[in-house]
C-alpha positions in Angstrom: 97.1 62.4 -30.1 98.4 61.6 -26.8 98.8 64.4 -25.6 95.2 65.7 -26.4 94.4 62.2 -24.7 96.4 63.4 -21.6 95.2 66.6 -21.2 91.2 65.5 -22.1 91.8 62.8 -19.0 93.1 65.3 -16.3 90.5 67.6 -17.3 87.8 64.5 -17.1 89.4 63.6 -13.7 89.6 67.1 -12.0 85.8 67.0 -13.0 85.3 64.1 -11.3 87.2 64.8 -7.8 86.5 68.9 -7.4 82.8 68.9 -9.3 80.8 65.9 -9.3 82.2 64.0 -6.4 81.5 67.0 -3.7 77.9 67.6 -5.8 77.0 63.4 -4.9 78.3 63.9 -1.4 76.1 66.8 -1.1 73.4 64.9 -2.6 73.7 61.7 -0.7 74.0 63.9 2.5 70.7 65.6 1.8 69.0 62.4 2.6 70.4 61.7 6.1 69.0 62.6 9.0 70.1 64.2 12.0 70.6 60.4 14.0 72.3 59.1 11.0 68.7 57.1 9.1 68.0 57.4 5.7 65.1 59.4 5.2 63.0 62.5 2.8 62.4 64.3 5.7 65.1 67.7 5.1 63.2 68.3 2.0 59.9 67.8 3.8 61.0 70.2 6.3 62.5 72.5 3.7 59.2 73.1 1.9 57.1 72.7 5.0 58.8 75.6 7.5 58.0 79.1 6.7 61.4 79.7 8.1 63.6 78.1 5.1 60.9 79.4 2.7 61.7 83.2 3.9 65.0 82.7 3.6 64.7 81.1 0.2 62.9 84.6 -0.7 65.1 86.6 0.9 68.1 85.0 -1.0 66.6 85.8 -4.4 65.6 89.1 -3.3 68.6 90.8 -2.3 70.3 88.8 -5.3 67.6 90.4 -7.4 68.6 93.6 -6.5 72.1 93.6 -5.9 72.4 92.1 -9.5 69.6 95.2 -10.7 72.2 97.5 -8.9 75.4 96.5 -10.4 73.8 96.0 -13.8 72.3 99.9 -13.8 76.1 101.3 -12.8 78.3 98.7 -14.8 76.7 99.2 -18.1 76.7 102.9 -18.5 80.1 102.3 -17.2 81.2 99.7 -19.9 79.6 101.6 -22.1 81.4 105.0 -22.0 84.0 102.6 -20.7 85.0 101.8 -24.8 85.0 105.3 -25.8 88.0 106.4 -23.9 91.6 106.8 -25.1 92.9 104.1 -22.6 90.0 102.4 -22.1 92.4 98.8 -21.2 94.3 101.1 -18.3 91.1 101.9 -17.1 89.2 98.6 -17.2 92.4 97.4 -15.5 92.3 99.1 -12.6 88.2 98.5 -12.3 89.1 95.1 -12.1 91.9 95.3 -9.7 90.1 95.3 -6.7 89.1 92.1 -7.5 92.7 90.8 -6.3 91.9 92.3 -3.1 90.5 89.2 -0.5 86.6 89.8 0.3 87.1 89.6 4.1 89.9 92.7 3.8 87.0 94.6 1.8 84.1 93.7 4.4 86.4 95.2 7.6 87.3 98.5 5.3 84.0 99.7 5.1 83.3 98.2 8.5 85.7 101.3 9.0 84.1 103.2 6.5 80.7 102.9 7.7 81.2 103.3 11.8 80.0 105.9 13.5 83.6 107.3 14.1 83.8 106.2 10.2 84.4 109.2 7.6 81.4 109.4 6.0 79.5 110.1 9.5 82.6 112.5 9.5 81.2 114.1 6.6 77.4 114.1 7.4 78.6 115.6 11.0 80.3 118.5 8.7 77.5 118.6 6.7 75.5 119.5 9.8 73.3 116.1 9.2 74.5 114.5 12.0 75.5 110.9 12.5 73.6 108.1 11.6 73.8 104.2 11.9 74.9 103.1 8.6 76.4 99.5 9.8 74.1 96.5 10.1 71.5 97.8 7.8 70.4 96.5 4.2 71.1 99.3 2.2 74.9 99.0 3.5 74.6 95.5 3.1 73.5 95.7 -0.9 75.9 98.5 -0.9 78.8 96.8 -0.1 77.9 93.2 -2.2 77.3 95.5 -5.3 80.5 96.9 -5.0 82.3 93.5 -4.5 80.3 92.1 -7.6 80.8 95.4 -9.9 84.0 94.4 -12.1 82.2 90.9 -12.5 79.4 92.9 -14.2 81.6 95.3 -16.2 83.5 93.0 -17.7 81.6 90.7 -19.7 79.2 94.2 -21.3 82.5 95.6 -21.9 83.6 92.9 -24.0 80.1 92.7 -25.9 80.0 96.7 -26.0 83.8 96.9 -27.5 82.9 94.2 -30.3 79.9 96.0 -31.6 80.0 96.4 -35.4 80.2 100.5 -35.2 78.8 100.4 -38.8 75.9 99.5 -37.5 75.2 102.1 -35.1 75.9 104.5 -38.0 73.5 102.9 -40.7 70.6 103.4 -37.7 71.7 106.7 -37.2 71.7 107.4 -40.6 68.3 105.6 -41.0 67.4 108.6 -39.0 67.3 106.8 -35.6 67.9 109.4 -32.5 70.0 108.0 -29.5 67.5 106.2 -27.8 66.4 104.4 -30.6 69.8 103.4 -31.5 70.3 102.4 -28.2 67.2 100.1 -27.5 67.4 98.8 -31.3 70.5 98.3 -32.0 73.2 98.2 -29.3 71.0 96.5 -26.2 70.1 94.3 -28.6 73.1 93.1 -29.5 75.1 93.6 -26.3 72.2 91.1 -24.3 74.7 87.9 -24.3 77.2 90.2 -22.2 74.1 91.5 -19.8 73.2 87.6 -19.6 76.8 86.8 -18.7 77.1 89.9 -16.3 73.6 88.3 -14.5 75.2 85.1 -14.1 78.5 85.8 -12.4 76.8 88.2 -10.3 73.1 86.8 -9.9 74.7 83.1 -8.5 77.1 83.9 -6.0 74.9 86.6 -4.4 72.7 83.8 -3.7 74.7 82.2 -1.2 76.4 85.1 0.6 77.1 84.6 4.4 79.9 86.7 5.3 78.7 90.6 4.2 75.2 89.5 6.1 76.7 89.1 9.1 79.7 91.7 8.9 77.8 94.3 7.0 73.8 93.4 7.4 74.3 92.4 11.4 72.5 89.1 10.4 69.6 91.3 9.6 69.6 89.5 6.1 69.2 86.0 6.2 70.0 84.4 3.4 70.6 80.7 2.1 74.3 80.8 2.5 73.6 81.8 6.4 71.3 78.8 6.8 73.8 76.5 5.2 77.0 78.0 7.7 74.5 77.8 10.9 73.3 73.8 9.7 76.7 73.0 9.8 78.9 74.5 11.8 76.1 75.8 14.8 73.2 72.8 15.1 75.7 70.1 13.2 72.7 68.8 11.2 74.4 67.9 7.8 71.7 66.7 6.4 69.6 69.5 6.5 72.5 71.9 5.3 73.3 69.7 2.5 69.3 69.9 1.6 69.7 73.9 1.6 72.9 73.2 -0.8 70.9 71.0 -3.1 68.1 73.5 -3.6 70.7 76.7 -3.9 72.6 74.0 -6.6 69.3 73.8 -8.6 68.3 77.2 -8.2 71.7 78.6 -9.5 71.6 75.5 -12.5 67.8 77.6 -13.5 69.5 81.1 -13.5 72.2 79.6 -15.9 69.5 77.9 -17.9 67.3 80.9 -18.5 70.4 83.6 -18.7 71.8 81.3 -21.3 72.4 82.2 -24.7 69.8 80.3 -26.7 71.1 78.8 -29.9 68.8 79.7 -32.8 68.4 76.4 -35.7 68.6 76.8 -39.1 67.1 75.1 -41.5 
């Protein structure tokens, strides 16, 4: 009993110091102004400036699509994934690259992508000539929906492998053809894995900073940009911490309607 009492505490006290502390700080921030007053005015600005509003757009967007991009290759992935022999060897090294630090990633295809790069090799052999493939959005969503890829595989690989297989036979048997089975039966039943894959992708493509400006060339301003430039270009904390508020309660509403929905009995 006091042990559970231990652990329960440190758990309740690491949720206080690393979660909710940093979320009031952010919170009480939001309401400062530049020369220190308390005041509404960041979120008056926020809502009022097409600027923030663009980038608010822009932030779903992209994470709208890099999320609709990962989710097309990791589930046909996952899938196919669970019918192989070593289908653990296999998801292991998918999720390898995950060990590898973002910033290493972002300068490889920084190298990949150059002009002296080797895929403008390639198109050059190709006779298609070289193009500009750096600081443009489609290398930008590229390169974000490779980092997020294992994040998406993972969880529809897990709902895919627990699927009842008996299932999928009775449908077939029911005289269902593939895509029947398919949209009936095993999308169905694998959605709590999609909803998980949309989350842990989804949210932290919101706030990306670093591919826009190594990969996109700043092209793609985001949220995440507009929090970095508050606070470490113009120094107006309040107006970051605003930005951080509204990406907080945007990523709280993706969790909230990506969440698995509990049905009641009677």
């Amino acid at each position: 009993m006091k042990a559970k009492g231990l652990y329960f505490s440190s758990y309740v006290l690491w949720l206080l110091l690393f979660v909710l502390a940093p979320v009031a700080l952010i919170l009480y921030q939001s309401f400062i102004g530049i020369n220190g007053n308390f005041t509404i005015n960041n979120y008056e600005s926020f809502f009022k400036i097409s600027s923030y509003l663009r980038m608010t757009f822009n932030s779903v967007f992209y994470a709208g699509l890099i999320t609709l991009i990962t989710l097309l290759l990791s589930y046909p992935t996952a899938y196919f994934l669970t019918k192989t022999k070593y289908k653990q060897l296999w998801l292991m090294l998918i999720i390898l690259p995950t060990w590898i630090n973002i910033l290493l990633k972002a300068y490889a295809f920084i190298g990949i992508f150059s002009q002296a790069g080797p895929v403008n090799n390639s198109l050059e052999w190709l006779g298609l000539g070289s193009h500009q493939l750096l600081f443009t959005n489609a290398s930008f969503m590229l390169v974000a929906a490779y980092i997020e890829l294992p994040f998406m595989i993972l969880p529809i690989f897990n709902a895919v492998d627990e699927l009842d297989e008996s299932l999928i036979n009775v449908s077939r048997d029911l005289g269902a053809n593939g895509f029947q089975t398919f949209w009936n039966v095993i999308f169905p039943l694998t959605l709590n894995g999609i909803k998980s894959g949309v989350q842990v992708v989804f949210i932290p493509s919101l706030s990306l900073f670093m591919l826009t400006r190594l990969i996109g060339g700043n092209k793609v301003i985001t949220l995440g940009t507009a929090i970095e430039e508050n606070f470490l270009v113009t120094q107006d904390w309040g107006m970051g911490s605003t930005i951080g508020v509204i990406l907080i309660a945007t990523m709280i509403l993706i969790m909230f309607l990506t969440g698995e929905k509990k049905r009641r009995g009677r």
